[in-house]
C-alpha positions in Angstrom: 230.1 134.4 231.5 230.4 138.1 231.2 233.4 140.2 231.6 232.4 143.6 234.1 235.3 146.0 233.7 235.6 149.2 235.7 234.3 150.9 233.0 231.5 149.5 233.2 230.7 149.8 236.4 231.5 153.3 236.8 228.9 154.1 233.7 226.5 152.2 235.3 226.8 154.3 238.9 227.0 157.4 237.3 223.4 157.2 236.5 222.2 156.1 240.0 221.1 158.8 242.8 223.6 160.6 244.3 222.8 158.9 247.4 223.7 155.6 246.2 226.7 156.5 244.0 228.0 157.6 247.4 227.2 154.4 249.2 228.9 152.5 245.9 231.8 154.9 246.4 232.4 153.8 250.2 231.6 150.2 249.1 234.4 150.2 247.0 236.6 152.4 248.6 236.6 149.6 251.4 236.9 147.2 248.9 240.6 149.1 248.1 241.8 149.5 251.4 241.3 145.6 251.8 243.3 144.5 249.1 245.9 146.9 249.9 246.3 145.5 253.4 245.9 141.7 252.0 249.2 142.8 249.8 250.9 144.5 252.2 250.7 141.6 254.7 251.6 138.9 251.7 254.7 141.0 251.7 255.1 141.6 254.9 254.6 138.0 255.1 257.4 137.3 252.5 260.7 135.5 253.5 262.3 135.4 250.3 264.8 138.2 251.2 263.9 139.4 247.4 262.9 143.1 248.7 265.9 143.1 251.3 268.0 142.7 248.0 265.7 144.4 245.7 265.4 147.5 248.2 267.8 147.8 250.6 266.6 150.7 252.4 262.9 149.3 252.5 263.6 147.6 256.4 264.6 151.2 257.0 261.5 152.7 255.9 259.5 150.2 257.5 261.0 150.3 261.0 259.9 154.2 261.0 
């Protein structure tokens, strides 16, 4: 199986029309903003109390 590493990918869509190195950007640019929210809601979701302890003033933050 072979390993595809950012690097590679981003040579790759550098030599493809502009039009489709913008579609690949918003492709993956969704791609981002999902994982983002999947963590955030995993630790949202978290009832450890590790980031009350850790980071006291994070329920502050987050009830702005």
């Amino acid at each position: 199986m072979a390993t595809v590493t950012l690097e590679t990918v981003l040579v790759q869509a550098r030599q493809l029309p502009l039009e489709d190195q913008a579609r690949l950007t918003a492709i993956l640019e969704r791609e981002r903003a999902l994982r983002l929210a999947t963590i955030l809601d995993e630790w949202a979701a978290d009832e450890s109390g590790y980031d009350e302890t850790a980071w006291p003033d994070s329920a502050a933050l987050r009830s702005e």
